[in-house]
C-alpha positions as CSV (number, residue, x, y, z in Angstrom):
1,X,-48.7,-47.4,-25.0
2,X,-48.8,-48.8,-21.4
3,X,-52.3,-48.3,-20.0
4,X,-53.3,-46.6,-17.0
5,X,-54.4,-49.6,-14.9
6,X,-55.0,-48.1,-11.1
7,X,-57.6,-45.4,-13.2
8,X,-59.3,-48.5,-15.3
9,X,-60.0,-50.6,-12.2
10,X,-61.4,-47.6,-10.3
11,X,-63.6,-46.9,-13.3
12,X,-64.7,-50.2,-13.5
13,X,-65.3,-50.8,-9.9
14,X,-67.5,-47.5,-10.1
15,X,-69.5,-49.0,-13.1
16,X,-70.2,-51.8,-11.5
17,X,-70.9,-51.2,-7.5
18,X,-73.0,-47.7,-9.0
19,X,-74.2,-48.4,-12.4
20,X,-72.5,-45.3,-13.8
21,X,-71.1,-45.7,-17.1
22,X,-67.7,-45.3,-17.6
23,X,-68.3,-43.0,-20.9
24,X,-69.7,-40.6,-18.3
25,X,-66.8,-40.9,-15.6
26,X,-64.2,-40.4,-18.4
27,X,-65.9,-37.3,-19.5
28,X,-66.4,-36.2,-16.1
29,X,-61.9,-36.7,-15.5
30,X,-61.7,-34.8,-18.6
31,X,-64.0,-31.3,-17.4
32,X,-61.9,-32.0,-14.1
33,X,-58.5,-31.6,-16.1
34,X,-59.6,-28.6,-17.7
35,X,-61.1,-27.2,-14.1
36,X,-57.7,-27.6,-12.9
37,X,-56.0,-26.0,-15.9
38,X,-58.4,-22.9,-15.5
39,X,-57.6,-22.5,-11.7
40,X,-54.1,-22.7,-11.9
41,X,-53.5,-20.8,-15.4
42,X,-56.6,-18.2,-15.4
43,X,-58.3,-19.1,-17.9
44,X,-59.3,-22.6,-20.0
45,X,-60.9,-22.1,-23.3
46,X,-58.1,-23.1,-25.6
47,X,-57.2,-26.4,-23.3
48,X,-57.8,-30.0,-24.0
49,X,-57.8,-32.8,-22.1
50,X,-58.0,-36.3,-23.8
51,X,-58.4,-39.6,-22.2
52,X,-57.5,-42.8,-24.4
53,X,-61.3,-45.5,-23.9
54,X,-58.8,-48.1,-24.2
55,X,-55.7,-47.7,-21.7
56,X,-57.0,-44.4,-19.8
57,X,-54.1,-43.0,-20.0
58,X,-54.9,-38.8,-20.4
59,X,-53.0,-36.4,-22.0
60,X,-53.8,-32.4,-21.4
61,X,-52.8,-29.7,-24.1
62,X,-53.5,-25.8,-24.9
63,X,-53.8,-24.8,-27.8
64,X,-51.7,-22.1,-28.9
65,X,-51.1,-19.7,-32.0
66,X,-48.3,-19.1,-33.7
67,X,-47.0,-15.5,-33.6
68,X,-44.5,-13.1,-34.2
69,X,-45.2,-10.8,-31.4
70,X,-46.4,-13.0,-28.7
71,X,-49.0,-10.7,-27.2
72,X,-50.8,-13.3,-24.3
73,X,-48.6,-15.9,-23.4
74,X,-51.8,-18.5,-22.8
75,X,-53.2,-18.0,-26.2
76,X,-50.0,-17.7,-28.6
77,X,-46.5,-19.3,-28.3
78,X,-43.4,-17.9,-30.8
79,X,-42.2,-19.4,-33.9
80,X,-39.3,-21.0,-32.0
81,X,-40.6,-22.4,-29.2
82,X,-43.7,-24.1,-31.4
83,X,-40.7,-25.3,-33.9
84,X,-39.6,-27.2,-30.3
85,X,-42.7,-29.0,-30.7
86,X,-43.0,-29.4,-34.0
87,X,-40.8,-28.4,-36.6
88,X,-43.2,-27.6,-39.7
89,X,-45.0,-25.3,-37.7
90,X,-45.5,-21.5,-38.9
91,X,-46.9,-18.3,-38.4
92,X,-51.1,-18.7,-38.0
93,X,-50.6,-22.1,-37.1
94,X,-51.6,-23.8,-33.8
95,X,-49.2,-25.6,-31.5
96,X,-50.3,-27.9,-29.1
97,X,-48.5,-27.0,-26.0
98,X,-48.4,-30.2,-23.5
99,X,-49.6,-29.5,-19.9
100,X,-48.2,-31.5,-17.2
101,X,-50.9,-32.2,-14.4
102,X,-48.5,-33.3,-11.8
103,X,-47.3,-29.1,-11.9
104,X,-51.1,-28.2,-11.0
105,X,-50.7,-26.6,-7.4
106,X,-53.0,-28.4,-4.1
107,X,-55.9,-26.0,-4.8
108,X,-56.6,-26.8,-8.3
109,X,-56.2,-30.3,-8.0
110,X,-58.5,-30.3,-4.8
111,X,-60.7,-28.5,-7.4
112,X,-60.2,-30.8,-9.7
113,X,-61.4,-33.9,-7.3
114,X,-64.6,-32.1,-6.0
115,X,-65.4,-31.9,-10.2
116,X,-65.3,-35.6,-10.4
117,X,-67.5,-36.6,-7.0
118,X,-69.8,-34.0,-7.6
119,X,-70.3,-35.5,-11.2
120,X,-70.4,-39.1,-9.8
121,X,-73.0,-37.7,-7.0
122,X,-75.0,-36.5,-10.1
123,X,-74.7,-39.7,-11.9
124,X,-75.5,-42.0,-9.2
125,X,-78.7,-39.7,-7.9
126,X,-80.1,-39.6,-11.6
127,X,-79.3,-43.6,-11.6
128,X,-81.4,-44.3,-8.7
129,X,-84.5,-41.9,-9.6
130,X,-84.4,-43.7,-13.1
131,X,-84.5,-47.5,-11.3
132,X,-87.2,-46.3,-9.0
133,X,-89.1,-44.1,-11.2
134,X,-89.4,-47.1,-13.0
135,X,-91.2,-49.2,-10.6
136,X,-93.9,-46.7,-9.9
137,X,-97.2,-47.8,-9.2
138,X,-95.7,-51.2,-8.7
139,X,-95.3,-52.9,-4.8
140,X,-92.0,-53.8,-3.4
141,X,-90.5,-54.9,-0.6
142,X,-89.2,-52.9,2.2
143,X,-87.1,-53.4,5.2
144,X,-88.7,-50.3,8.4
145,X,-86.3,-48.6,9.6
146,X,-87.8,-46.2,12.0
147,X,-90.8,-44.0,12.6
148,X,-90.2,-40.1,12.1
149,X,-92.8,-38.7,14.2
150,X,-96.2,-40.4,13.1
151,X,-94.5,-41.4,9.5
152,X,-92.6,-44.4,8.9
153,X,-88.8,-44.6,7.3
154,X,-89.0,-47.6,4.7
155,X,-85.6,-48.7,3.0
156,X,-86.0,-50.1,-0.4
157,X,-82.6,-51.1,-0.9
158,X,-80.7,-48.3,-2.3
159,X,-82.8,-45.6,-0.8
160,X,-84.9,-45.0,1.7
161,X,-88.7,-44.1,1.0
162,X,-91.6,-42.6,3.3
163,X,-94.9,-44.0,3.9
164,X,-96.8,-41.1,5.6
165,X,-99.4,-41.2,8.0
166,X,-102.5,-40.7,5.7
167,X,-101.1,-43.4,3.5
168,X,-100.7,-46.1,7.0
169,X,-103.6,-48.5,7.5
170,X,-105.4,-46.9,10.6
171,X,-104.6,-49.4,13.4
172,X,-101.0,-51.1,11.8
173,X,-97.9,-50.7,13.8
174,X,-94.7,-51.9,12.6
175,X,-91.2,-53.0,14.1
176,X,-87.9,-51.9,13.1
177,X,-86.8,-54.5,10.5
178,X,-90.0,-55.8,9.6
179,X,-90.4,-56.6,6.4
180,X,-93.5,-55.0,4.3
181,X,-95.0,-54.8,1.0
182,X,-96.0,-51.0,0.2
183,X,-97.1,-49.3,-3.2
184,X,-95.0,-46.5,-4.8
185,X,-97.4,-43.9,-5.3
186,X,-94.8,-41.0,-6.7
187,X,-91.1,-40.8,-7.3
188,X,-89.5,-37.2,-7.6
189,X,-86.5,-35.8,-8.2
190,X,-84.4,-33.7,-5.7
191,X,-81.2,-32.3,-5.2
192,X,-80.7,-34.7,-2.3
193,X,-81.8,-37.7,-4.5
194,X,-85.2,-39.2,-5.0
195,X,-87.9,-38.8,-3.0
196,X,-90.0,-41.8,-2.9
197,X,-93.8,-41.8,-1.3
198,X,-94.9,-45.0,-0.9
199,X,-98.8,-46.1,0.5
200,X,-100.5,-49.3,2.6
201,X,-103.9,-47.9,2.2
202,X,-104.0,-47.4,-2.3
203,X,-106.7,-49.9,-3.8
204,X,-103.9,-50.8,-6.5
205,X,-101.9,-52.0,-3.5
206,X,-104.7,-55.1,-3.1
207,X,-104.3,-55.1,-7.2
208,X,-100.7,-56.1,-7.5
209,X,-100.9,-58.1,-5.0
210,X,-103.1,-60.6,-6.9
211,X,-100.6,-60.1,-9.6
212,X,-98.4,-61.5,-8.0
213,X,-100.2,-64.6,-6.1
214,X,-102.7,-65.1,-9.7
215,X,-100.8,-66.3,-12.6
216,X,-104.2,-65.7,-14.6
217,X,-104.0,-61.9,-13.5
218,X,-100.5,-61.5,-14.1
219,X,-101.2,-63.1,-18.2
220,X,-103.9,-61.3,-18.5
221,X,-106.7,-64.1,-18.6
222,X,-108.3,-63.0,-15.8
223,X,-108.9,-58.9,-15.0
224,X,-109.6,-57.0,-12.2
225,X,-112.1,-54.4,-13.7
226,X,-112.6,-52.8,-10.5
227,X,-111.6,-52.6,-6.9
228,X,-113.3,-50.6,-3.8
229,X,-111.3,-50.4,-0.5
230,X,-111.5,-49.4,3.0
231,X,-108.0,-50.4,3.9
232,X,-107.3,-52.3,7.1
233,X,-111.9,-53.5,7.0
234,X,-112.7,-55.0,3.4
235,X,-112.1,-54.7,0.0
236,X,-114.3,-55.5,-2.6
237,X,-113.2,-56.7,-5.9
238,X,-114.7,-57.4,-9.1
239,X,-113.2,-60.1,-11.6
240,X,-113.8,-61.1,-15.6
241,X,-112.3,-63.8,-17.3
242,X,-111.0,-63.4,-21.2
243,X,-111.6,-67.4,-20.9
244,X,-114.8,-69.0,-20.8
245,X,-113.3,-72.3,-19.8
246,X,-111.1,-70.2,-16.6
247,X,-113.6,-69.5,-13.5
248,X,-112.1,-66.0,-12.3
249,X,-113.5,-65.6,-8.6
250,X,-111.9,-69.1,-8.5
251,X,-108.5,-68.6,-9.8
252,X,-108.0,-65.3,-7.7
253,X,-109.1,-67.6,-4.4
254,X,-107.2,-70.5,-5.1
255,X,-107.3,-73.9,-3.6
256,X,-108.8,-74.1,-0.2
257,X,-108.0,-70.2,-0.7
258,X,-104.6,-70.6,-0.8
259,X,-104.2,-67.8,-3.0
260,X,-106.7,-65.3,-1.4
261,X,-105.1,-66.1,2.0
262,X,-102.0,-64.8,1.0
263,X,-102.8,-61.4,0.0
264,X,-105.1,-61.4,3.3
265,X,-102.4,-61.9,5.3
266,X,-100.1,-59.8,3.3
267,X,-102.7,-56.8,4.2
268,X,-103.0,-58.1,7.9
269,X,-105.9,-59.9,8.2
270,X,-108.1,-57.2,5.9
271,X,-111.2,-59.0,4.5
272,X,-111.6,-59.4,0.3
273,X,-114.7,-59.7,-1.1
274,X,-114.3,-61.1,-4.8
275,X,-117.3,-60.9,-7.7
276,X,-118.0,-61.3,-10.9
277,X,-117.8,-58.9,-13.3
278,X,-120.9,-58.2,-15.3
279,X,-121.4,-55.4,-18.3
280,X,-125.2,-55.8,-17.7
281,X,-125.3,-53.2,-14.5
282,X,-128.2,-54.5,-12.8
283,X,-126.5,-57.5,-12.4
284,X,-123.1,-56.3,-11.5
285,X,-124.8,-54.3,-8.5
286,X,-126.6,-57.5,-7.5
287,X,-123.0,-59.2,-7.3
288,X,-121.8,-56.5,-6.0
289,X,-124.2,-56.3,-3.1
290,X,-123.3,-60.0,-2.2
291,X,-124.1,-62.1,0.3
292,X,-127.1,-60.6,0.5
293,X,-129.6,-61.9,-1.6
294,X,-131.6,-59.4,-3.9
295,X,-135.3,-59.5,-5.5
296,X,-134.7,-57.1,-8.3
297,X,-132.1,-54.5,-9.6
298,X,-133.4,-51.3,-11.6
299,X,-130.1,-49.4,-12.8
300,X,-130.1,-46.3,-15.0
301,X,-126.8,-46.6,-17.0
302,X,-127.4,-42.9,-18.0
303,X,-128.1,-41.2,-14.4
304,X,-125.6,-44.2,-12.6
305,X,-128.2,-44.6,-10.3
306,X,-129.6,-47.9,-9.0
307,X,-133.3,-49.0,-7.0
308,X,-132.2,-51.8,-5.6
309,X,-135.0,-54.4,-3.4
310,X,-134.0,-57.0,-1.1
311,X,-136.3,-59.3,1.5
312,X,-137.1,-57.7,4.6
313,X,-134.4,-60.4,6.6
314,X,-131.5,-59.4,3.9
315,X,-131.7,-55.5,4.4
316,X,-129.0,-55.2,7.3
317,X,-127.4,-57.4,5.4
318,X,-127.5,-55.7,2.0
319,X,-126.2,-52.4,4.5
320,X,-123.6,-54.1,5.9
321,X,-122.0,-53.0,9.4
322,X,-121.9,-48.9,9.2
323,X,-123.3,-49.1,5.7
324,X,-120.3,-50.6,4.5
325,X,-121.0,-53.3,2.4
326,X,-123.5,-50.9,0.5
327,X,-121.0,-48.3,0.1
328,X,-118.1,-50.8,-1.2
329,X,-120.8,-51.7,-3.3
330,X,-121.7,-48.3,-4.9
331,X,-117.8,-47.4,-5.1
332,X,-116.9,-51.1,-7.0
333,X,-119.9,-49.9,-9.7
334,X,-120.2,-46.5,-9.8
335,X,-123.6,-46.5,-9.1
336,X,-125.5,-44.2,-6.5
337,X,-127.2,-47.5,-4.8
338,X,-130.7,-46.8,-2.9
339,X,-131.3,-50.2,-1.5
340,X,-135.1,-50.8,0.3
341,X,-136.7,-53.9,1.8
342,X,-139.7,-55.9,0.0
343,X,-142.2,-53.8,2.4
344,X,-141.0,-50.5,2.2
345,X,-141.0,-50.9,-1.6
346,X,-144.6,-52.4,-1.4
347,X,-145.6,-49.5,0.9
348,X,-144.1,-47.0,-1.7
349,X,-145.5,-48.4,-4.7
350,X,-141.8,-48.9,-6.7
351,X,-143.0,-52.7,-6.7
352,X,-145.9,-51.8,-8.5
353,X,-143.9,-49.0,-10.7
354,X,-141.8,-51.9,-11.6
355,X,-144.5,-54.7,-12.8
356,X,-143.0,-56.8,-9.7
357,X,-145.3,-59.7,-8.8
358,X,-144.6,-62.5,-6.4
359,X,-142.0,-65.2,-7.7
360,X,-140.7,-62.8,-10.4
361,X,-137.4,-62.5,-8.2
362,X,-134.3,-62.4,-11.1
363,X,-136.5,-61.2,-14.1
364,X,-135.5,-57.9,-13.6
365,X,-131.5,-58.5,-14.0
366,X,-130.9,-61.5,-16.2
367,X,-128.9,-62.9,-13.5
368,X,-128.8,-67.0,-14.2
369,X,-126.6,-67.6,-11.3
370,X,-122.9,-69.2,-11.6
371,X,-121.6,-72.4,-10.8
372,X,-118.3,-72.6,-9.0
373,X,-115.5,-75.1,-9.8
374,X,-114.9,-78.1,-7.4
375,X,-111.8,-77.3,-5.2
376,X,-112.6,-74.0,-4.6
377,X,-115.2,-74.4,-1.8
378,X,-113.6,-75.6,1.3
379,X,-113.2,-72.8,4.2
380,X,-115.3,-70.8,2.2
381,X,-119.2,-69.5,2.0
382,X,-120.9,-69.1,-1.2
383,X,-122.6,-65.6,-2.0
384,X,-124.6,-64.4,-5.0
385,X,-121.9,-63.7,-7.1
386,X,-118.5,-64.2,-5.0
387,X,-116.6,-66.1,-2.6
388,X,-116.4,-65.0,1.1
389,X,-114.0,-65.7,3.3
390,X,-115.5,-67.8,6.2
391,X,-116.4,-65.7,9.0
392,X,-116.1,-62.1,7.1
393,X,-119.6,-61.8,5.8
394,X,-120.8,-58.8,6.6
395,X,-123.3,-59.3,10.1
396,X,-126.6,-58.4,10.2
């Protein structure tokens, strides 16, 4: 049998330029078929419409009884006319009458087509939501497009997503055709394909960012166990290794901070703090609180609360600008962090509480300090437990 070609290229060419399957455009010419058949006849239930995988060449049939006294022409077909068709045909049997669609009048083939481009609509809106609900809570790329009144068009490709004011780093502006990293925070489903909400400000977005700069983070020898944000200021980040031979705060800064100062300029020049990870509390806080230097930690695992004492010339310090480096700090832990100077503990007696004499400073937190690998250092200022870059400590 000569195959249809015109209708296999088309299908192909829709396979390939949409990502529909051609199973599901075959089926979808076949419901169109018997659409037509039921607009132009009445009725449908008994027709058939076949479509060879091979040739696509289609073939559309009712199926009709055999009877004496033919009672509804579009059900049952007499003895003689079915003995046209086929000649051992009898009463009770069915006779498959041939249908010829080039007889279907302008309405029901009209019909017929809106069948098939609604189904392809279908089809290519259920492909996209599956490739993009797929990369949620990932980052990708995306070309601006324009801003809708304070919220910003972003095309991903194949569809366009929406990066709403709450979710825009307070201060950012961005040009039509710039090209930005943003993180899919939710992918739904609508009649008008999906609808994709997309974020600058999400602490994961800093997250997969490393993932993609740190080949340690992306294998999984080095983790980020925890990550505290004020998008568009600083970011705090906390780091473990799974290898005691692979220095994490040094793999995620890279040399001469190669690394580091990608994803800082990635997120426009936002500051990123990066610590060690520590399961002992007291000393996670202390890291945490870095650069400024600490006497002594006293954490409650059970209450997540924290005493925390610093020198008298490290308190602003310990605060940070606004309170922020103490607040970053108690959001990276999970701690509620009360931080007081030397004197103000010495006036209040928590020294004493403590068993905290002169020179005692580390005893409270096991912290034995950590060395840091050569080639990680230049451009950079050491603190307790991180790297800083140089110039972003926080100012007294």
């Amino acid at each position: 049998m000569k195959e249809n070609k015109e209708l296999k290229e088309a299908l192909e060419l829709l396979e390939k330029e949409k990502d529909i399957s051609k199973e599901t455009l075959l089926e979808a010419i076949e419901n169109s078929l018997i659409q037509a058949c039921k607009t132009h006849f009445g009725k449908a239930d008994n027709v058939k419409a076949i479509i060879d995988r091979e040739t696509c060449n289609f073939s559309v049939y009712a199926e009709r009884e055999v009877a004496e006294n033919v009672e509804d022409p579009a059900l049952q077909i007499t003895l003689e006319e079915a003995r046209e068709i086929d000649p051992h045909l009898g009463i009770g049997d069915v006779a498959r009458v041939e249908i010829k669609s080039k007889e279907f009048g302008r309405i029901a083939t009209q019909n017929a087509k809106n069948v098939i481009l609604q189904k392809i609509r279908e089809e290519e809106r259920k492909v996209l939501f599956n490739q993009y609900y797929g990369k949620e809570k990932e980052v990708v790329t995306g070309i601006v497009q324009r801003y809708l009144g304070r919220n910003v068009s972003i095309n991903l490709g194949k569809v366009d997503a929406m990066l709403n004011e709450n979710e825009q780093v307070k201060g950012e502006t961005f040009m039509p055709t710039e090209r930005i990293k943003v993180y899919i925070l939710e992918v739904k489903d609508t009649t008008k394909g999906p609808r994709i909400l997309v974020s600058r400000t999400h602490p994961e977005l800093v997250k997969r960012l490393f993932e993609s700069e740190v080949a340690e983070v992306k294998d999984g020898t080095v983790e980020i166990r925890s990550i505290a944000r004020e998008a568009g200021s600083r970011t705090k980040m906390a780091v473990h290794s799974n290898d005691p031979n692979v220095d994490p705060v040094g793999a995620c800064v890279g040399i001469n901070g190669a690394r580091v100062n990608a994803v800082v300029e990635e997120l426009r020049g936002e500051k990123i703090d990066i610590i060690n990870w520590s399961d002992n509390s007291a000393l996670l806080i202390e890291n945490a609180l870095s650069p400024a230097k600490v006497i002594c930690v006293v954490a409650d695992d059970d209450e997540k609360t924290a005493q925390v004492i610093v020198p008298d010339y490290q308190l602003s310090l310990a605060i940070g600008k606004e309170g922020q480096n103490a607040r970053l700090a108690a959001r990276l832990t999970g701690f509620k962090i009360d931080i007081k100077s030397e004197t103000q503990a010495r006036e209040s007696g928590l020294l004493e509480e403590i068993g905290y004499e002169e020179g005692m400073e580390g005893e409270f937190d096991n912290y034995e300090g950590f060395e840091y690998e050569d080639g990680y250092e230049e451009g950079y200022e050491e603190g307790d437990g991180g790297y800083y870059p140089e110039g972003t400590v926080p100012q007294e």
